[in-house]
N, C-alpha and C positions, 0 to 999 in steps of 0.2 A: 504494500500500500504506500503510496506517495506523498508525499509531505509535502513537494515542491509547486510552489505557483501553478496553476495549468491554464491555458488558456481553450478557452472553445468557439466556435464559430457554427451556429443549428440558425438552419433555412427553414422557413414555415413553408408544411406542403398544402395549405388549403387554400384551390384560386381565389377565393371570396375574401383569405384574411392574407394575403403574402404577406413577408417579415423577414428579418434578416437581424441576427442576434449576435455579436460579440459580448462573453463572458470572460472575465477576469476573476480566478476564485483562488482561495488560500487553503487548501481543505483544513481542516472541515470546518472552517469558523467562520469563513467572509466571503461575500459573494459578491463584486459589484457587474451589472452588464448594461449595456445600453439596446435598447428594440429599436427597429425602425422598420414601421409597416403598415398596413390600410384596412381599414375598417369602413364600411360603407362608403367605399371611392375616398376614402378622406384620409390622407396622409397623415401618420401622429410619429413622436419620438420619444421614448419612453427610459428615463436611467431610473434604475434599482438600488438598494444594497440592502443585502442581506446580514445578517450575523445571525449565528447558531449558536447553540450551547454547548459543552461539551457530550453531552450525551447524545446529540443531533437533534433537538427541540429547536425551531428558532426562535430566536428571541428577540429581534428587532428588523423588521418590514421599512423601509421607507423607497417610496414612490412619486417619481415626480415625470408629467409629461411637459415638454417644450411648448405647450398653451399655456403653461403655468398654473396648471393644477396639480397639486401634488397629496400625498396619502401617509401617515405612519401610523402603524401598528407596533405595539410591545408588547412582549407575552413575557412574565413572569415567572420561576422556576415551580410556583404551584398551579401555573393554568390561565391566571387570571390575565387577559387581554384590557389592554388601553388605549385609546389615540394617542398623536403627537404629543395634547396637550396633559395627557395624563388623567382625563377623564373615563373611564368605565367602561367599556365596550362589552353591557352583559349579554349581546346576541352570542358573541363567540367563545362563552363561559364552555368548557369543555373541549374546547377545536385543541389539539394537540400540533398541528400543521398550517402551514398556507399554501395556497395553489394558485398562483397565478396565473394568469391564462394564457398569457404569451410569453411564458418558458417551459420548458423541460425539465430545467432544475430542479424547480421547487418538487417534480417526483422524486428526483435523486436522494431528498431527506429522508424521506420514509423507508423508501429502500435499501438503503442504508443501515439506519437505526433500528429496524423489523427483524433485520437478520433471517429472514424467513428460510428455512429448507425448503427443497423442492418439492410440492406439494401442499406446500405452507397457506396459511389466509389467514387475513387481518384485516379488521374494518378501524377507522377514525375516523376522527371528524375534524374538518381541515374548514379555515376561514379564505373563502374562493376569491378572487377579486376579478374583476371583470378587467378588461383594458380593449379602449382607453377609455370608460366608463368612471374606471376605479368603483363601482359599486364592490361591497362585501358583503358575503352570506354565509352562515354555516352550510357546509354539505357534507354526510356522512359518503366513505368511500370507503373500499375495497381492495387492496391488493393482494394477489395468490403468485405464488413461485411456480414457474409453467416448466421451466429447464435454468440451468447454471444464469445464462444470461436474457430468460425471459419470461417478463412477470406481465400478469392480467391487471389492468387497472378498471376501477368501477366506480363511475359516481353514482351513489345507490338513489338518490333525487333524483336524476333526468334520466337512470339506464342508460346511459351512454357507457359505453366502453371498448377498451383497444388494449391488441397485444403489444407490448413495449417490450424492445431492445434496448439493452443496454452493456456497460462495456465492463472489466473486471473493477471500476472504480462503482457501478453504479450509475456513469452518467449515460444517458439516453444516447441512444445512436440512431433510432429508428421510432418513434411515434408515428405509425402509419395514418395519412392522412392530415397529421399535425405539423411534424419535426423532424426533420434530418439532419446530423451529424455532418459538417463539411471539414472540420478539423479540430 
């Protein structure tokens, strides 16, 4: 397992959402990337960063798009979530994760942290965000270990789901239909 800086480069494959994603992360504590891609005809650019816990929980969200709206989320070592300003966020009282909608990353936490054997399943509940909405919602999901490097994801709300690849780090190589791995 790698300790050193890694850098990624994941191409969105939905014609409706194209995106094009540079990630800079520090495993397993820091994540920052920048999006740039389209949502209803409408061009956004979107920088992140991440921070995780030591145990692969994360712990601090902040979002901001090039319109100048921007998002943070805190989550606490017992659960409890907050906005930027430090007021309460008890919708996502229980969300163990975030999912944001245009990365790949944010799987790589769970996957991670699950440890799952093959054959393995685990549900959470993860605080979704939309982009470039930045809406948030609880959604409880799903992951099952299918083979060495490929696990089922399931958002148990909408039923959507897809087989995800990913590489011996955990990070996504193949989101069919989503996310491809370009480096």
């Amino acid at each position: 397992m790698s300790l050193a800086p890694i850098s990624v480069l994941w191409r969105g494959l939905d014609p409706a959402r194209p995106s094009l994603e540079h990630l800079h992360l520090t495993p397993w504590t820091r994540a920052e990337g920048v999006v740039v891609g389209l949502e209803d005809g409408q061009p956004f650019t979107l920088a992140y960063g991440l921070e995780a816990q030591p145990d692969g929980h994360p712990s601090c969200l902040r979002l901001s798009l090039r319109a100048g709206r921007a998002l943070t989320l805190h989550r606490d070592g017992a659960g409890h979530w907050t906005d930027g300003a430090g007021r309460p966020w008890s919708e996502l009282e229980g969300c163990t994760d975030v999912d944001l909608q245009a990365t790949p990353l944010t799987n790589t936490l769970p996957i991670r942290r699950l440890g799952l054997e093959v054959g393995g399943s685990a549900v959470l509940r993860a605080a979704w965000i939309g982009v470039p909405s930045l809406d948030v919602r609880a959604v409880r999901q799903r992951y099952t270990r299918l083979a060495a490097e490929l696990y089922r994801y399931e958002n148990l709300e909408s039923g959507f789901r897809a087989e995800v690849q990913v590489d011996g780090e955990g990070l996504v190589t193949l989101y069919p239909e989503a996310f491809e791995r370009l480096f």
